[in-house]
C-alpha positions as CSV (number, residue, x, y, z in Angstrom):
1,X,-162.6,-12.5,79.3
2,X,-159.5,-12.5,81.0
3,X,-158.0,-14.5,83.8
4,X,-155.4,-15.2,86.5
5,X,-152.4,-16.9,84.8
6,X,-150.6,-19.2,86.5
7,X,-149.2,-21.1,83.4
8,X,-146.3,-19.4,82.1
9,X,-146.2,-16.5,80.0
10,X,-148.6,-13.9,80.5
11,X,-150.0,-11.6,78.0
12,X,-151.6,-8.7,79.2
13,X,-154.6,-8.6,76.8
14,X,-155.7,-12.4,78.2
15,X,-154.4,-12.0,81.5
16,X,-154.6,-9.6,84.8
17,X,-151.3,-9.0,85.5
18,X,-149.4,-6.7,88.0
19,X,-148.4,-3.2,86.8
20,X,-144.0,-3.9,86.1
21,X,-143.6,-0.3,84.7
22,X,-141.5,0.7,87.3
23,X,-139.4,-2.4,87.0
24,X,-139.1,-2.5,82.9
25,X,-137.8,1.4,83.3
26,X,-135.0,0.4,85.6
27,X,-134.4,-2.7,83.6
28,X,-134.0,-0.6,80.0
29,X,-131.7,2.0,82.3
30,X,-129.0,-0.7,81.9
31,X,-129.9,-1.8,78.5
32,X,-129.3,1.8,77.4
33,X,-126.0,1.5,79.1
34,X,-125.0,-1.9,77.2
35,X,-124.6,-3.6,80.4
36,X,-124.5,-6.8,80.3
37,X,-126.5,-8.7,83.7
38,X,-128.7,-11.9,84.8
39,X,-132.0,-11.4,85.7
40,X,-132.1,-14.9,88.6
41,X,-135.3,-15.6,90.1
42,X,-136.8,-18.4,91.6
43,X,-139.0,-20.8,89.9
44,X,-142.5,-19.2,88.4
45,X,-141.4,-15.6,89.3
46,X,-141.9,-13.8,85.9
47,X,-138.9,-13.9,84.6
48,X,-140.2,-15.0,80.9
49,X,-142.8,-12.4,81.2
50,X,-140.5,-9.4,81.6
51,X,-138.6,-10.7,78.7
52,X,-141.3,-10.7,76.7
53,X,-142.3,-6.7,78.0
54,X,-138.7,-6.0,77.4
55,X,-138.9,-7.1,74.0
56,X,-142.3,-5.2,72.7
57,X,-140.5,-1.7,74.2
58,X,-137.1,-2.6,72.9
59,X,-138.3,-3.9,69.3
60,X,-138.4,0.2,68.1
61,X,-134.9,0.9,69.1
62,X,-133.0,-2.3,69.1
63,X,-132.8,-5.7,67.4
64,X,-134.4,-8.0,70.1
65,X,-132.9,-11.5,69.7
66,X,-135.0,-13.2,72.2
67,X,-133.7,-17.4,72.7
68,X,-135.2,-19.8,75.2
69,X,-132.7,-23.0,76.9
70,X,-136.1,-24.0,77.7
71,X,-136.1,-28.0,75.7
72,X,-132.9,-27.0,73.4
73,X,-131.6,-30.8,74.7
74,X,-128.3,-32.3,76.0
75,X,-127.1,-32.7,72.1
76,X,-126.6,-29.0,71.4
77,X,-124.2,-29.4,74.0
78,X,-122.6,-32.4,73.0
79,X,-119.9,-30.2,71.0
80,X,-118.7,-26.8,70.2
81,X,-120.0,-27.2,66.6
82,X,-123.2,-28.6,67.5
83,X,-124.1,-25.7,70.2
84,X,-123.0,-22.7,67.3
85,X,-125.2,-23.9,64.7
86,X,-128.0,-24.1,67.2
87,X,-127.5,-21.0,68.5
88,X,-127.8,-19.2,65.3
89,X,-130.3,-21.1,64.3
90,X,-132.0,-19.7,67.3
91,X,-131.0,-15.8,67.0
92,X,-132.0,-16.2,63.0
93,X,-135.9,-17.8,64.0
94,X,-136.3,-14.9,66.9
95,X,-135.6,-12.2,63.8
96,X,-138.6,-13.8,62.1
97,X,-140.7,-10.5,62.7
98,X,-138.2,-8.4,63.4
99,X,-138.3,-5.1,60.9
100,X,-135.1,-6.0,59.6
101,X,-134.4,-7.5,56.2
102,X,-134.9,-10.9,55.1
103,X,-130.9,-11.0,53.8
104,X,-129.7,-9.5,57.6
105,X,-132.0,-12.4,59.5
106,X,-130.7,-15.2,56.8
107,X,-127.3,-14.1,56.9
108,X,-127.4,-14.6,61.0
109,X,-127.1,-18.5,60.4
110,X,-123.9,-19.9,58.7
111,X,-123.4,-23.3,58.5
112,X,-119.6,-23.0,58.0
113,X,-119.4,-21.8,61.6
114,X,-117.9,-24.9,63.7
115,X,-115.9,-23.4,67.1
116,X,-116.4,-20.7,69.3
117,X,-113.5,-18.4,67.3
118,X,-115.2,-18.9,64.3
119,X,-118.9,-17.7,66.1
120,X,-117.1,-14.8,67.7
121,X,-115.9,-13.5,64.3
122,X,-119.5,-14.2,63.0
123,X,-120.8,-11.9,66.0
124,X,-118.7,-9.4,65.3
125,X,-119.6,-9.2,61.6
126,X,-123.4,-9.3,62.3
127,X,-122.9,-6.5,65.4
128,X,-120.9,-3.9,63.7
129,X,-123.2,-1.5,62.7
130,X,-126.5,-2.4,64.7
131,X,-127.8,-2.5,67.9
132,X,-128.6,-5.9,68.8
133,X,-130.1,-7.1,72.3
134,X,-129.7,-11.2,73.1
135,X,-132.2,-12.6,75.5
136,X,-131.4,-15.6,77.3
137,X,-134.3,-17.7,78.9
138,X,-133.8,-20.4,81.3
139,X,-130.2,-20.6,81.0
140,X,-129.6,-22.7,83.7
141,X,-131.7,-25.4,81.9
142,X,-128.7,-27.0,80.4
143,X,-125.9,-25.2,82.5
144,X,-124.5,-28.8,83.3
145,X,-122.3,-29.0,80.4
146,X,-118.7,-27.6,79.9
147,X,-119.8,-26.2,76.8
148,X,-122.3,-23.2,77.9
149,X,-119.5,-22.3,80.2
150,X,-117.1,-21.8,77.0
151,X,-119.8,-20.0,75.9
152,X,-119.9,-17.3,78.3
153,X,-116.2,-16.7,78.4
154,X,-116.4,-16.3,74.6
155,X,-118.9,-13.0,75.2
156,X,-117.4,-12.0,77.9
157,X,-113.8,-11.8,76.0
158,X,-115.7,-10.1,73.4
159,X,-117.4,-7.8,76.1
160,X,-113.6,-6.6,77.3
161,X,-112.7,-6.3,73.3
162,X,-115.7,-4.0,72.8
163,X,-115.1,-1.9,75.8
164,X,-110.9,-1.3,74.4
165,X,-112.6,-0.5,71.3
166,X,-110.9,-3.9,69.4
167,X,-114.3,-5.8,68.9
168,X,-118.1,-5.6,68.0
169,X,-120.2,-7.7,70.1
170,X,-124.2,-7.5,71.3
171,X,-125.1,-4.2,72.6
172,X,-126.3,-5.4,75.9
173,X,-126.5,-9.1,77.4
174,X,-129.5,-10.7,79.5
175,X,-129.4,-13.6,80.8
176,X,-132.4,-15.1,83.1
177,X,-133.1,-18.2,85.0
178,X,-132.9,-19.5,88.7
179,X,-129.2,-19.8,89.4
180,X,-126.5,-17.1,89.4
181,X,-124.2,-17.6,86.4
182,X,-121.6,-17.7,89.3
183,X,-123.2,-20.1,91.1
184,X,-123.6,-22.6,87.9
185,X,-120.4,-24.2,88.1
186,X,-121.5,-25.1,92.2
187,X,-124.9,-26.4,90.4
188,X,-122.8,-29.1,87.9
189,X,-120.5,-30.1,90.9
190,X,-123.3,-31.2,92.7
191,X,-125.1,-33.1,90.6
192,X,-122.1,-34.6,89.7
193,X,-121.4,-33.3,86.0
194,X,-118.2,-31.1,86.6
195,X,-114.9,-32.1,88.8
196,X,-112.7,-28.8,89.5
197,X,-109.8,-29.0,87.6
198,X,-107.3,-28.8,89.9
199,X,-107.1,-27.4,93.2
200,X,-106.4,-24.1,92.6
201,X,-109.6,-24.1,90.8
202,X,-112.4,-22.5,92.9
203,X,-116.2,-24.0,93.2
204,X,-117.7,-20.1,92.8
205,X,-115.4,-19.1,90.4
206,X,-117.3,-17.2,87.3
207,X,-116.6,-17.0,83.9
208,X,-119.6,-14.1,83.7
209,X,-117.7,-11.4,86.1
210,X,-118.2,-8.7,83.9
211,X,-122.2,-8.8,85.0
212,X,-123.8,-5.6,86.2
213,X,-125.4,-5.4,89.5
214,X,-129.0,-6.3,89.2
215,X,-130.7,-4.9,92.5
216,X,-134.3,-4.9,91.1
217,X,-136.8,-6.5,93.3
218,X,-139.1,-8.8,91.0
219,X,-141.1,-10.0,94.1
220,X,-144.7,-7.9,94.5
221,X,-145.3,-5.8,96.6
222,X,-148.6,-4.5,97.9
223,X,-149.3,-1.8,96.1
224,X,-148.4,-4.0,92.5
225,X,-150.8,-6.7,93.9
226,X,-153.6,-3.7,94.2
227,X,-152.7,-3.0,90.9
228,X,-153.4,-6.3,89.4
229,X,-156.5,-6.0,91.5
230,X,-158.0,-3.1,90.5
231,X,-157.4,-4.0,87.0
232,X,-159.8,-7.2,88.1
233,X,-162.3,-5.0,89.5
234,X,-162.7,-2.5,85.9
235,X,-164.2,-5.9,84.3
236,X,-165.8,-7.4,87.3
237,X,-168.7,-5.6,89.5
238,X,-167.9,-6.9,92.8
239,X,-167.5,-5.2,96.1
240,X,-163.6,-5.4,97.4
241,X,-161.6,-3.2,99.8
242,X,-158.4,-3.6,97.3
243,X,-156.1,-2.2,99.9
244,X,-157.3,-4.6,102.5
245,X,-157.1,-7.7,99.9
246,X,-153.9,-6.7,98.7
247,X,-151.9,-6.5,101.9
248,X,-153.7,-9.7,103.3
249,X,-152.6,-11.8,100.1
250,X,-148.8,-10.3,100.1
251,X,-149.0,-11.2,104.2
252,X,-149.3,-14.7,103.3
253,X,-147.3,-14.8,100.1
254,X,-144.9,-11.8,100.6
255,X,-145.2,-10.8,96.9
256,X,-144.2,-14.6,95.0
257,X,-145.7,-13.7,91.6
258,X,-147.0,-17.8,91.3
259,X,-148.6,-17.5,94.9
260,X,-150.4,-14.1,94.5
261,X,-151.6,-15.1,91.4
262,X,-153.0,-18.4,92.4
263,X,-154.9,-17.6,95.8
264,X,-156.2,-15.0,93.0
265,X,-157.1,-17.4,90.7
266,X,-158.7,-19.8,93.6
267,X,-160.9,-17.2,94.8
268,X,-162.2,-16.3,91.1
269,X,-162.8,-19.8,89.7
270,X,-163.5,-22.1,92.6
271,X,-164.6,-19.5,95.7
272,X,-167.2,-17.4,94.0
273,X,-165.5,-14.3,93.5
274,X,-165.7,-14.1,97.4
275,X,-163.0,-11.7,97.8
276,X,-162.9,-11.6,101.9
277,X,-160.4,-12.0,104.8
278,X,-161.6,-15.4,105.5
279,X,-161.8,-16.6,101.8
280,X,-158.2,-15.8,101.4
281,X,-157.6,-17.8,104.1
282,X,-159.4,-20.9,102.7
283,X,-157.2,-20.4,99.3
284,X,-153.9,-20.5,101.4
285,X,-155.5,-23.7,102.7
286,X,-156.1,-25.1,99.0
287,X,-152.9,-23.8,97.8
288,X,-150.7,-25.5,100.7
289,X,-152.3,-28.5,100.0
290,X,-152.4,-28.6,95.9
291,X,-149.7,-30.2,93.8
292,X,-147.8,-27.7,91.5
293,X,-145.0,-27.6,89.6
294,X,-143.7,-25.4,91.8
295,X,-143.8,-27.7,94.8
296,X,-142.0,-30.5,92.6
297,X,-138.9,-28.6,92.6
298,X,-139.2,-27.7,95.7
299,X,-138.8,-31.3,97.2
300,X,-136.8,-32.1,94.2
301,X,-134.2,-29.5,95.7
302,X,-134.6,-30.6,98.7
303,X,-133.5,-34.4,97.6
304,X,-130.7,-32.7,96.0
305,X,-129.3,-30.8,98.5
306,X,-129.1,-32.5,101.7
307,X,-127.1,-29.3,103.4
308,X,-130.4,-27.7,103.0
309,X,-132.6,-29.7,103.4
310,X,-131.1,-30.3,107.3
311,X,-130.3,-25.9,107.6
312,X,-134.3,-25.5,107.1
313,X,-134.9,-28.4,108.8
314,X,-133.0,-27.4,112.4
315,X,-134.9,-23.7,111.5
316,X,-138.4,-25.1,111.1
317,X,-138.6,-27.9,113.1
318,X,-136.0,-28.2,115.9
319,X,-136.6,-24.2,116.1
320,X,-132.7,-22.8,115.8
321,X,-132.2,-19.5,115.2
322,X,-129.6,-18.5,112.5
323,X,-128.1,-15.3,111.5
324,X,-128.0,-13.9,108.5
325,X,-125.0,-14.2,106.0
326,X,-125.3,-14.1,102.5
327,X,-122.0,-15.0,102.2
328,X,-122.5,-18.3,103.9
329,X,-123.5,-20.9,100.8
330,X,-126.2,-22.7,102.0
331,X,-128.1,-19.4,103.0
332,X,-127.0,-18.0,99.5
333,X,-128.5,-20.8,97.4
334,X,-132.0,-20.9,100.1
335,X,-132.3,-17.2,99.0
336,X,-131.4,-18.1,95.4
337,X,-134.2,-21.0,95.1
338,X,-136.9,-18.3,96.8
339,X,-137.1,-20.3,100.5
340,X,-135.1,-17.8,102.6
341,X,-135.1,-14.2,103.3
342,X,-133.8,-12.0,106.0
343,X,-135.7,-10.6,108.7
344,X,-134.3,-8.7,112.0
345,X,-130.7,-10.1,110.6
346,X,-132.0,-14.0,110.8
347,X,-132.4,-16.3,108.5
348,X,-136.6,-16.9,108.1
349,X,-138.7,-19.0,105.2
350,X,-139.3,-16.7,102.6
351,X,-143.3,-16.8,103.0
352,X,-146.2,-18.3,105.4
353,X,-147.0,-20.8,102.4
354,X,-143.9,-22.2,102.0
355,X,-143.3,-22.6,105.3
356,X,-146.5,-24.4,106.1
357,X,-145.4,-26.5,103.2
358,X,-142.1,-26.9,103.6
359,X,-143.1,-28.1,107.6
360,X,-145.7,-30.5,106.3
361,X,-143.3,-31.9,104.0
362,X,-140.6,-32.5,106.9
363,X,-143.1,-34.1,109.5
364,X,-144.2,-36.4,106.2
365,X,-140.4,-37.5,106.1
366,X,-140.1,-37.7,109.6
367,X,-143.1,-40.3,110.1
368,X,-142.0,-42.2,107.0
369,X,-138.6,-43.2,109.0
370,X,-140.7,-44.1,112.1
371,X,-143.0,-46.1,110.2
372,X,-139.9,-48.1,109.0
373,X,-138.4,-48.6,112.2
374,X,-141.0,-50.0,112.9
């Protein structure tokens, strides 16, 4: 019997899950184009998901070499040596079932490789002649150290060589996680584990440049939550005006894959399949009040960035209208993270459950200083 997934990967014959069709297609347009791109979302958007899609269309036509940041630890990143061993390490256990030969997946880890010259000669050795894909999970897991920066200059120098026709390299590039490449070295300055180097060094400067536009919307809308729904309804015999449902759970959540999918989940397992107007309602309630992972980083964002917290705060609380300018930072990171949207060319909270949320959470701080003055 399958569920509503809120934990991580979902797999379609174990989960409901929205119809990403449309979405995969547009992806594998720039995969067929060798493009190289970053797939950013916010927290618990899908992101590992669509990889894992990608990967079971891709896996005829391409050698997938799908890697995860996700837990690699700080050590890999302690030197050049230590991070090229464990990244073919990595691209060598992904080719476990790939239909490749044993010799080609062994030959993808050489111990003998100890800089980033000496990996970029080993990538070109292993490219030439096939048509390899690298995934990149959760990069921005351990984008605080110098040495994932070095990194990305090394592919993209490789990148320019292939396009000059001087160079074999990966046939196309993905990387996925929360923060824009560009925005990583802003990331490490903040929490303190990168100094520019001079000052004609700039904060947003990006050693990934070469990045094709990525324009796909990852959010739901509701038509892909009606999808998931109907999907529900060809195992379940309940009565449920799916286009009703569908638009009232996107009004609340306006399409955040974690949210949908957990008012979902509340009204299957703990409201009695009661899929109404009103019950909706009472899963907002439970899900504005729950803890989640998702909430953690929230105020844990928050804590870290003081600029935003007091921008969300003047909006929310002391009721300032701002306009909208992506090209302003603090707005660009509050749309990065999944709080902010535009709407009528102002700056709004991304959705009615993280606003509640995010409000609760400032009148909480705000009677924690009263209490200590007095």
């Amino acid at each position: 019997m399958r569920k509503f997934n809120i934990e991580g990967l979902c797999i379609p014959s174990e989960d409901y899950m929205v119809n990403i069709d449309d979405k995969l297609k547009k992806i594998i347009e720039l995969i067929n184009l060798r493009k190289y791109f970053v797939i950013n979302c916010p927290r618990q958007y899908g992101k590992t998901t669509t990889l894992l899609c990608l990967e079971q269309i891709l896996k005829d036509e391409y050698i997938v070499a799908s890697i995860t940041f996700e837990g690699i630890g700080s050590k890999s990143f302690e030197t050049e040596e230590n991070f090229c061993l464990r990244f073919m390490e990595f691209v060598r256990n992904s080719l476990f079932l790939a239909n490749i030969s044993d010799e080609y997946k062994e030959a993808w880890f050489n111990k003998d490789v100890s800089d980033f010259a000496e990996l970029s000669y080993h990538i070109t050795k292993m490219c030439k002649d096939q048509k390899i894909v690298l995934m990149i999970d959760e990069v921005d897991k351990t984008s605080n150290n110098q040495v994932f920066l070095d990194f990305l200059s090394m592919l993209r120098s490789k990148y320019l060589a292939r396009k000059s026709g001087k160079d074999y390299t990966f046939h196309s590039v993905i990387l996925a996680g929360v923060y824009d490449i560009k925005n990583i070295k802003f990331k490490m300055i903040k929490e303190g584990s990168y100094s520019l180097l001079d000052t004609e060094e700039k904060m947003y400067n990006s050693p990934w440049n070469i990045a094709a536009e990525f324009n796909i919307d990852m959010s739901f809308s509701s038509r892909d939550i009606e999808s998931m729904l109907k999907d529900y309804l060809s195992e379940n015999d309940i009565p449920m005006d799916t286009e009703l449902i569908s638009q009232e759970i996107y009004d609340y959540t306006s399409g955040y894959p974690f949210l949908v999918s957990n008012i979902c989940k509340i009204i299957d397992e703990k409201l009695n399949k009661d899929w109404s107007e009103e019950t909706i309602l009472e899963a907002v309630k439970i899900t504005t009040t729950n803890e989640y992972t998702l909430f953690d980083d929230l105020v844990k964002n928050f804590e870290t960035y003081k600029e935003l917290y007091d921008f969300l705060y003047s909006i929310l609380i002391l009721g300032m209208h701002e306009n909208f300018n992506i090209d302003k930072p603090i707005i660009k990171l509050g749309c990065m993270l999944g709080y902010m949207r535009k709407e009528n060319n102002k700056v709004v909270v991304s959705n009615k459950i993280f606003e509640t949320r995010i409000s609760n959470y400032f009148i909480s701080k705000d009677s924690s200083v009263t209490q200590k003055e007095r």
